[in-house]
ZAFIFI-138537 format. One record per residue (C-alpha): residue number from 1; residue in three letters; y, x, z. Coordinates in pm, whole numbers, padded with zeros to 5 digits. Each point is the difference from the previous one (the first is absolute). Layout:
REM residues N
@n NUM, res ALA, y Y, x X, z Z
...
//
This chain:
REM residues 307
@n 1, res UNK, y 30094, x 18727, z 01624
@n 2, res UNK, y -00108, x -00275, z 00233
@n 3, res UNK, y -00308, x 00057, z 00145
@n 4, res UNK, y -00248, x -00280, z 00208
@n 5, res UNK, y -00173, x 00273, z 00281
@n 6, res UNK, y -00316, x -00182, z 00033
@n 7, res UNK, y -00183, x 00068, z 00356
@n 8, res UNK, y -00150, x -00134, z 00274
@n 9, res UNK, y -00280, x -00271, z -00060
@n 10, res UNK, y -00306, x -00118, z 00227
@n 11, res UNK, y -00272, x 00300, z -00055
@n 12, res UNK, y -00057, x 00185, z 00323
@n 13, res UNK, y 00218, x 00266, z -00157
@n 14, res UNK, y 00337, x -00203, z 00021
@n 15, res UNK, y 00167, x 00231, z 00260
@n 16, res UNK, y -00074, x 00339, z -00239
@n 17, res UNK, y 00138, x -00210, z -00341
@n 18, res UNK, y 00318, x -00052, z 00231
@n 19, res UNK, y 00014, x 00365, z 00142
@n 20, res UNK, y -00012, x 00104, z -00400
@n 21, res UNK, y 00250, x -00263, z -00122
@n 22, res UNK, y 00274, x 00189, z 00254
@n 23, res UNK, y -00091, x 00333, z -00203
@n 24, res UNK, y 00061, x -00157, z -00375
@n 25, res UNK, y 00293, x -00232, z 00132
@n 26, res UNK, y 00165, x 00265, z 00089
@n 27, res UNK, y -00058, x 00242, z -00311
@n 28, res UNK, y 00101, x -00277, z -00237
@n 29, res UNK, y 00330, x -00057, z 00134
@n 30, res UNK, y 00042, x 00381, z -00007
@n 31, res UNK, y -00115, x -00001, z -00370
@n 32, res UNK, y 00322, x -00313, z -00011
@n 33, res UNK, y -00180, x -00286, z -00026
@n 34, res UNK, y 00013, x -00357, z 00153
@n 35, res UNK, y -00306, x -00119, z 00169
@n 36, res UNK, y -00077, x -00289, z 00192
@n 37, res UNK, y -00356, x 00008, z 00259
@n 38, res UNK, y -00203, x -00271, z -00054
@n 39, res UNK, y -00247, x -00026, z 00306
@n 40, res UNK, y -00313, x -00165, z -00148
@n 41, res UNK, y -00132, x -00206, z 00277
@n 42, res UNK, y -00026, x -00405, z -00035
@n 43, res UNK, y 00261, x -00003, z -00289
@n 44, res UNK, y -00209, x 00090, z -00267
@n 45, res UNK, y 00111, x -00325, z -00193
@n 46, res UNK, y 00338, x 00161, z 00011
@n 47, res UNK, y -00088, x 00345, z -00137
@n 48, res UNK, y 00072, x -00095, z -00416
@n 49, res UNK, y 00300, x -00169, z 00046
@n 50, res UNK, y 00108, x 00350, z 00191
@n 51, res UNK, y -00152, x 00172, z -00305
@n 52, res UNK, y 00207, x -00207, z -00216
@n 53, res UNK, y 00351, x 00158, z 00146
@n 54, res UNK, y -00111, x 00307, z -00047
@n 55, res UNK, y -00051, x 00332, z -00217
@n 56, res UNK, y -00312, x 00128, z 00152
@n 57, res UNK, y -00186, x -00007, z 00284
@n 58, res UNK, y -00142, x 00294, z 00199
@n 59, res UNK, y -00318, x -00076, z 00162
@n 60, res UNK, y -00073, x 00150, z 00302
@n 61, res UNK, y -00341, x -00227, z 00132
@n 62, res UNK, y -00322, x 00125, z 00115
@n 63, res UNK, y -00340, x -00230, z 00023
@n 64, res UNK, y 00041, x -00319, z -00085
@n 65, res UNK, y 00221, x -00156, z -00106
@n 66, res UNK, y 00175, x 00278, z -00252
@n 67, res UNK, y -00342, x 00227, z -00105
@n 68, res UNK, y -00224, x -00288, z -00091
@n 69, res UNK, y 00271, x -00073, z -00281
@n 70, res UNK, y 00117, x -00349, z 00132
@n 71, res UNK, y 00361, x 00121, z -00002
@n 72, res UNK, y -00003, x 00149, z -00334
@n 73, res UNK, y -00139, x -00291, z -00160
@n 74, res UNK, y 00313, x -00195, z 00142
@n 75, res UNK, y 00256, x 00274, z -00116
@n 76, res UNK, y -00142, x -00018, z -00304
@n 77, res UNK, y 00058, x -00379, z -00072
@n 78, res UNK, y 00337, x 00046, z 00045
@n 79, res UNK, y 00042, x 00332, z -00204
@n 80, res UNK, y 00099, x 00212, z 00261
@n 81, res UNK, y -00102, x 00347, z -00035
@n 82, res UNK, y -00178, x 00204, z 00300
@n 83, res UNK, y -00150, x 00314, z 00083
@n 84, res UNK, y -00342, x 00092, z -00007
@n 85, res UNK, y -00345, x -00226, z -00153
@n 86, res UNK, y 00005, x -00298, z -00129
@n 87, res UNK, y -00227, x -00301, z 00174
@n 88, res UNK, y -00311, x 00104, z -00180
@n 89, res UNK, y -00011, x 00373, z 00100
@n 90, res UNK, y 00081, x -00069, z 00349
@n 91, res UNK, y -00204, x -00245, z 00061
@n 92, res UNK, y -00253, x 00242, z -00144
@n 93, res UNK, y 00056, x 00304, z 00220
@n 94, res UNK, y 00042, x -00226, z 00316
@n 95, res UNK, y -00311, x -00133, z -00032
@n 96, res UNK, y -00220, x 00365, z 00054
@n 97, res UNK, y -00340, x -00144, z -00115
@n 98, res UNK, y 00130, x -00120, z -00345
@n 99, res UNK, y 00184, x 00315, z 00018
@n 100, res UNK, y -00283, x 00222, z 00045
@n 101, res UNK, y -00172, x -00172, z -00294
@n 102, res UNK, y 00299, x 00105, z -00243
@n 103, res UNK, y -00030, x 00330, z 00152
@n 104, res UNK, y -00376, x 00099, z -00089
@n 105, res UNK, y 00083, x -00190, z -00339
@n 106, res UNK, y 00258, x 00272, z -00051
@n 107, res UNK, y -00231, x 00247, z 00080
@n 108, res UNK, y 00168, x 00100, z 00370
@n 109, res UNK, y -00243, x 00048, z 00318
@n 110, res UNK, y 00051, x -00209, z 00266
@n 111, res UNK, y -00255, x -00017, z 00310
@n 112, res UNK, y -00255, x -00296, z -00023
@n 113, res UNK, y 00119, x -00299, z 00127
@n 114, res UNK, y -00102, x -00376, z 00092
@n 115, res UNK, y 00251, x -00335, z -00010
@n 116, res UNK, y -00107, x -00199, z 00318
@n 117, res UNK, y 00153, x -00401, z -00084
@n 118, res UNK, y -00143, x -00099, z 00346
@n 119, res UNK, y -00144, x 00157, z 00334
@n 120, res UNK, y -00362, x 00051, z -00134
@n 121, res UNK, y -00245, x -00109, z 00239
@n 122, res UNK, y -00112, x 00135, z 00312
@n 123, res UNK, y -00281, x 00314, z -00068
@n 124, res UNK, y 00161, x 00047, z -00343
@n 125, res UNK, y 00020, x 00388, z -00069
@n 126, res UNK, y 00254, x 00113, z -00280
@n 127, res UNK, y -00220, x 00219, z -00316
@n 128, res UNK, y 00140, x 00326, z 00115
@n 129, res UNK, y -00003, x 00221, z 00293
@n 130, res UNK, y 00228, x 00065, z 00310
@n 131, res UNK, y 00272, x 00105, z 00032
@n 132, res UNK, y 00231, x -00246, z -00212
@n 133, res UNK, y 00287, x -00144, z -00003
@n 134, res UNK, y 00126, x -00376, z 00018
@n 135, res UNK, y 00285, x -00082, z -00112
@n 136, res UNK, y 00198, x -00321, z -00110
@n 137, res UNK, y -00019, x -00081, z -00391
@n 138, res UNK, y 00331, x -00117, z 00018
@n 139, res UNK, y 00217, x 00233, z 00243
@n 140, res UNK, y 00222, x 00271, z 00004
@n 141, res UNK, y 00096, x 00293, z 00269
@n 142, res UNK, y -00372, x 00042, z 00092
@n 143, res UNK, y 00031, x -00290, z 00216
@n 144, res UNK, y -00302, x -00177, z 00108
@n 145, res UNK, y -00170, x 00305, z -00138
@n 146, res UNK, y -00297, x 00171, z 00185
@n 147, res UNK, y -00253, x 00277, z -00008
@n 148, res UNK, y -00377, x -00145, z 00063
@n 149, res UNK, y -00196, x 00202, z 00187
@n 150, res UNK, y -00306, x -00168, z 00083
@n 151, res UNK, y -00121, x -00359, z -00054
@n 152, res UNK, y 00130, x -00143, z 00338
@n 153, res UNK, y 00356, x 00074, z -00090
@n 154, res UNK, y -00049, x -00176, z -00333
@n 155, res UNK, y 00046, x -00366, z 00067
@n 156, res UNK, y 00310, x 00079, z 00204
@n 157, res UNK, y 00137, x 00197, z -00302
@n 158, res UNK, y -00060, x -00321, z -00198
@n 159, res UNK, y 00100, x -00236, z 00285
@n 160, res UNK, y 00346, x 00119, z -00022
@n 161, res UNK, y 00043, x 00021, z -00331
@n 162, res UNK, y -00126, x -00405, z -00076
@n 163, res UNK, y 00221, x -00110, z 00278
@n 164, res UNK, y 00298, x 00176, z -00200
@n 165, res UNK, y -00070, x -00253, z -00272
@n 166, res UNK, y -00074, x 00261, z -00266
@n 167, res UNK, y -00293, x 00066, z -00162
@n 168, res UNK, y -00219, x 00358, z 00118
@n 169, res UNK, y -00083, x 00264, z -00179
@n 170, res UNK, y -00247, x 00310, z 00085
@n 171, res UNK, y -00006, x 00293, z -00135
@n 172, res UNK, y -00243, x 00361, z 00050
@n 173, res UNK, y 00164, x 00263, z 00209
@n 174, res UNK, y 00098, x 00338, z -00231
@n 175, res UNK, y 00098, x 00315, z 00215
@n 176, res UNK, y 00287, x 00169, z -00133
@n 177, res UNK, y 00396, x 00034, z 00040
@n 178, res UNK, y 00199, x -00305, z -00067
@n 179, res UNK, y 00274, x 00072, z -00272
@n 180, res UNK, y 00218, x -00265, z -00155
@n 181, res UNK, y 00245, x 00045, z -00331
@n 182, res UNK, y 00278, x -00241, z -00089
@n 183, res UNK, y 00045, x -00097, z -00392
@n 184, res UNK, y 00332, x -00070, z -00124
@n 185, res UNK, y 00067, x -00099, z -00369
@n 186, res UNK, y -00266, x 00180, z -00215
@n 187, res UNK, y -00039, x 00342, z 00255
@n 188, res UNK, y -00167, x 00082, z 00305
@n 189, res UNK, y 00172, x 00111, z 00315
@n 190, res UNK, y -00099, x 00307, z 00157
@n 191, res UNK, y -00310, x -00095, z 00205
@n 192, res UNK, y 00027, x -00027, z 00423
@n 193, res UNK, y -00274, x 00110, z 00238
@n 194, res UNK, y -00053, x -00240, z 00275
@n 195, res UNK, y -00140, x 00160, z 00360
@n 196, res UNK, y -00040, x -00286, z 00221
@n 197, res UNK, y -00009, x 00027, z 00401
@n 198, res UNK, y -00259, x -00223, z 00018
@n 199, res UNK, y -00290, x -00012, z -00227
@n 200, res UNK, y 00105, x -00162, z -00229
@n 201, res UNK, y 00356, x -00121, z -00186
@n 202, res UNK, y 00064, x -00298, z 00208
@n 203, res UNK, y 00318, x -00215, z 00085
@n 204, res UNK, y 00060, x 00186, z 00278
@n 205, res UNK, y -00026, x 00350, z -00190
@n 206, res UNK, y 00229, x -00146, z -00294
@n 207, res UNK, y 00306, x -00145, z 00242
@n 208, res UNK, y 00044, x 00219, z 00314
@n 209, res UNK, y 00238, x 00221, z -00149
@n 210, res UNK, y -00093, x 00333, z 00132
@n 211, res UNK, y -00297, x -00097, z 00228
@n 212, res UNK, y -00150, x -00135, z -00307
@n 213, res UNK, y -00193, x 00225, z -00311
@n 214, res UNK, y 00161, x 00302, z -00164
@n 215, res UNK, y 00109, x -00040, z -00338
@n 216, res UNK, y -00001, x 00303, z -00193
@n 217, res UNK, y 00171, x 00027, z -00316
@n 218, res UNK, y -00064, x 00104, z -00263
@n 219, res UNK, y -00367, x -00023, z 00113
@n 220, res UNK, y -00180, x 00384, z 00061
@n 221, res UNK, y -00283, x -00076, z -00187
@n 222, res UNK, y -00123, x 00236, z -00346
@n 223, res UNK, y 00199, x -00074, z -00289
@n 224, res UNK, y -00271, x -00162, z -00198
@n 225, res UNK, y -00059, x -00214, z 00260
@n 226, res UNK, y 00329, x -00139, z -00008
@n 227, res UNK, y 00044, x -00009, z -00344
@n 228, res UNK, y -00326, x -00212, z 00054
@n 229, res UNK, y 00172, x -00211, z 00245
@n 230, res UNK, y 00305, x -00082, z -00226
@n 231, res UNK, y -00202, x -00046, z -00312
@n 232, res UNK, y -00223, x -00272, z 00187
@n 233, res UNK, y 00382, x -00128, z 00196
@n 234, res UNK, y 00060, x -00104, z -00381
@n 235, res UNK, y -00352, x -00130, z -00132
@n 236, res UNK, y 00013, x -00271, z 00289
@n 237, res UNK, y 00313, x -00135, z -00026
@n 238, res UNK, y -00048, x 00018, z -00413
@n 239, res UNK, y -00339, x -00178, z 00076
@n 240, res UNK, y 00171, x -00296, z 00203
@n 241, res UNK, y 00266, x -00065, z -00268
@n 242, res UNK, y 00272, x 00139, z 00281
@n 243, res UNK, y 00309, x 00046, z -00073
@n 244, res UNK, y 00336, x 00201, z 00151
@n 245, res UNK, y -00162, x 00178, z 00278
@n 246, res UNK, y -00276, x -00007, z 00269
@n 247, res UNK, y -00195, x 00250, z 00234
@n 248, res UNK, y -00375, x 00066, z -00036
@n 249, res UNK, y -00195, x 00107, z 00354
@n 250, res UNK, y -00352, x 00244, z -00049
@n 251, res UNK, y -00253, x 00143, z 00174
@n 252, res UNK, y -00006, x 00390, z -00129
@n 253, res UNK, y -00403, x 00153, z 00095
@n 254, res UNK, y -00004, x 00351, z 00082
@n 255, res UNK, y -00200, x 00086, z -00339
@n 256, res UNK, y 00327, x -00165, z -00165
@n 257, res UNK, y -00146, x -00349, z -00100
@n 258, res UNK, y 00240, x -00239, z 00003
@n 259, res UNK, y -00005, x -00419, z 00090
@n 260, res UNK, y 00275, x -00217, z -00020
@n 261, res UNK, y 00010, x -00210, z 00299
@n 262, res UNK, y 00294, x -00268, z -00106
@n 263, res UNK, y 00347, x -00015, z -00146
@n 264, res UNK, y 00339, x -00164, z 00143
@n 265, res UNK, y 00228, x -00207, z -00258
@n 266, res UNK, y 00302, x 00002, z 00240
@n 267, res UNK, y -00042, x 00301, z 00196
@n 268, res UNK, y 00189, x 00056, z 00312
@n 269, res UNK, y 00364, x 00099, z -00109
@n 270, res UNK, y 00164, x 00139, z 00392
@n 271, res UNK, y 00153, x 00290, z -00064
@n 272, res UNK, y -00287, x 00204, z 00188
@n 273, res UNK, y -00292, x -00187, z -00182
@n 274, res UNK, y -00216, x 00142, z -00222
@n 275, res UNK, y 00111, x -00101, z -00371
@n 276, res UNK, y 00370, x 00145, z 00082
@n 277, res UNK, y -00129, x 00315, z 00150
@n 278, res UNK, y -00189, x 00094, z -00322
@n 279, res UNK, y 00313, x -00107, z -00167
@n 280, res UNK, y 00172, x 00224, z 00172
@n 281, res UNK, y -00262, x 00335, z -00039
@n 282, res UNK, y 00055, x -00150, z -00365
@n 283, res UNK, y 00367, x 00106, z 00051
@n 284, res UNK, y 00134, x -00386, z 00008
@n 285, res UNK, y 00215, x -00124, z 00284
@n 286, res UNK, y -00035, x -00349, z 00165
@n 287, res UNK, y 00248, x -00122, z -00088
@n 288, res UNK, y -00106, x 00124, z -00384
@n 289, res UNK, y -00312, x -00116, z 00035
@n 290, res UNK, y 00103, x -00378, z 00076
@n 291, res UNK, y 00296, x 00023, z -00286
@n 292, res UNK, y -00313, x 00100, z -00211
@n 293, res UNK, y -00250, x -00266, z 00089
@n 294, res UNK, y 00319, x -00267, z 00002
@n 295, res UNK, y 00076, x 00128, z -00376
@n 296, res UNK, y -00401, x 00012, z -00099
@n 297, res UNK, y -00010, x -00380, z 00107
@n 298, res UNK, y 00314, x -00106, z -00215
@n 299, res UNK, y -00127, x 00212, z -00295
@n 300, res UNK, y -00360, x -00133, z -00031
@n 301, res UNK, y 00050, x -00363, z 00074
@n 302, res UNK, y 00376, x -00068, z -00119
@n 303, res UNK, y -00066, x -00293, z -00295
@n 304, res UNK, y -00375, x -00045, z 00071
@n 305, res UNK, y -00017, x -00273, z 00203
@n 306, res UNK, y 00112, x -00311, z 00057
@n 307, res UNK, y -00014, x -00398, z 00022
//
C-alpha cells in the first residue's frame, strides 16, 4: 500500500509530530508498505494533490494543524482514507471547553471549568477557589499549562497563554493520581498511572525520557476503579462521535471519584508513548499496533468519501 505519513505542521508541538513520524515510518515499511513523508509546513495547498497519489495516509500531527480536523477535512475531499476522527470529532475534543460540555451531557465528571476568549480585566477573580489550573483551550503536551496558586500568579498564567494565540481555559484543581487509557476500535486499553516529578503532568514530565514521570502499566489501582476508567475511556470518545482510536487523561480522588480531564484524537504514536505501551500490556506489538490503526483507517473510510 502507499501510504502519505502526514507530520510536522506549525503548532508548538512540530518537533514531537516529527520525533513520532520516525517511529510509524519505520513500522510501515516493516509491515511492506510504501510511504512517502509529507512535512506539513507552508505547503498545505499541496497536501490533496499528495492525497490523490495515494492509498492512505497516516497522520501523525499534534495541535493544530492535524487535531482541530483541518487535515481531515482535506483528505476527505479527495477520498483518501485516514486514521483516527473525522473533522467534527476532532475539532470537538481539541477544543476542551466544548469538550467538557459533551462530557457532563454524557453524564462523565469533569472538574468545573471557565472558557476565557480574552484577558479579563485587571481585579477580575475567576468563580472558584485556588489552586487551579490554566491551561490553553487549544493545546496539547501540557504546554502553556499552569497550576494557579494565588491571584498574583493568575494574570501571568493568562498572559502566556493569549500571547500563544489560543484561547484560555480554567479549570478547579481535583487532588488525586493522574491515570490515562488509550481507546482503540470499540475497547479500552489497559489504563496507565501517571507519577509526575513535578507537581503536576507537564511537558517536561511527558518528554524527558527517564527524568520525566513514571508510567506504570497496567495502572495499580482497584479493579473497579479501572474498569471505571475504561468504561468512561469509551463513553467520551462515543460522546464526541470519535472514531479509530484516542486516549482519555483523568483525575482518580482517593474515595475513587473519577473526572475526565480531556481526550487526544491523534495521540502520540513513538514507540515509548503512551497509546503503544498500553498496546503493548494489551499484548500488541508496535509494529501491530500501527498495521492495525493503518487497516482500521482503510476499513472505515474506503468508499465514503469523495469529490
Amino acid at each position: 500500500m502507499k501510504v502519505l505519513l502526514i507530520a510536522g505542521g506549525w503548532s508548538p508541538e512540530r518537533n514531537i509530530s516529527l520525533m513520532g513520524a520516525e517511529s510509524v515510518r519505520r513500522a510501515l515499511l516493516e509491515l511492506g508498505h510504501e510511504v512517502t513523508l509529507f512535512t506539513l509546513d507552508e505547503n498545505l495547498d499541496a497536501l490533496m494533490d499528495a492525497a490523490r497519489k495515494h492509498d492512505a495516509a497516516f497522520l501523525n500531527l499534534h495541535g493544530q494543524p492535524g487535531e482541530d480536523g483541518l487535515v481531515q477535512a482535506l483528505l476527505d475531499r479527495v477520498g483518501c482514507p485516514y486514521q483516527g476522527s473525522d473533522a467534527a470529532g476532532s475539532f470537538l475534543a481539541l477544543h476542551k471547553a466544548a469538550a467538557k460540555a459533551v462530557f457532563r451531557q454524557a453524564g462523565l465528571k469533569t472538574p468545573e471549568g471557565l472558557f476565557l476568549a480574552a484577558m479579563p480585566e485587571e481585579g477580575w477573580e475567576p468563580p472558584f477557589p485556588y489552586p487551579l489550573f490554566a491551561k490553553s483551550n487549544t493545546g496539547g503536551s501540557s504546554l502553556h499549562l499552569s497550576r494557579v496558586n494565588s491571584a498574583a500568579e493568575l494574570r501571568p498564567a493568562l498572559q502566556e497563554i493569549f500571547e500563544s494565540g489560543s484561547e484560555a481555559l480554567l479549570e478547579t484543581f481535583i487532588p488525586g493520581r493522574e491515570v490515562t487509557c488509550g481507546v482503540l476500535g470499540d475497547e479500552a486499553l489497559p489504563p496507565i498511572l501517571i507519577v509526575p516529578k513535578n507537581a503536576f503532568f507537564d511537558y517536561h514530565d511527558k518528554y524527558a525520557g527517564s527524568e520525566g514521570a513514571a508510567e506504570i502499566c497496567p495502572a495499580p489501582l482497584p479493579e473497579d476503579v479501572l474498569r471505571r476508567v475504561q468504561d468512561a475511556a469509551l463513553a467520551a470518545h462515543r460522546a464526541l462521535g470519535l472514531s479509530c482510536y484516542s486516549r482519555a487523561d483523568f483525575i482518580v480522588r482517593e474515595d475513587g471519584e473519577i473526572f475526565i480531564l480531556e481526550v487526544n484524537t491523534l495521540p502520540g504514536m513513538t514507540d515509548v508513548s503512551l497509546v503503544p505501551k498500553a498496546a503493548a500490556a494489551a499484548g500488541l506489538s508496535y509494529v501491530s499496533l500501527v498495521g492495525r490503526l493503518l487497516e482500521m483507517a482503510v476499513q472505515h473510510r474506503s468508499g465514503k468519501h469523495g469529490d
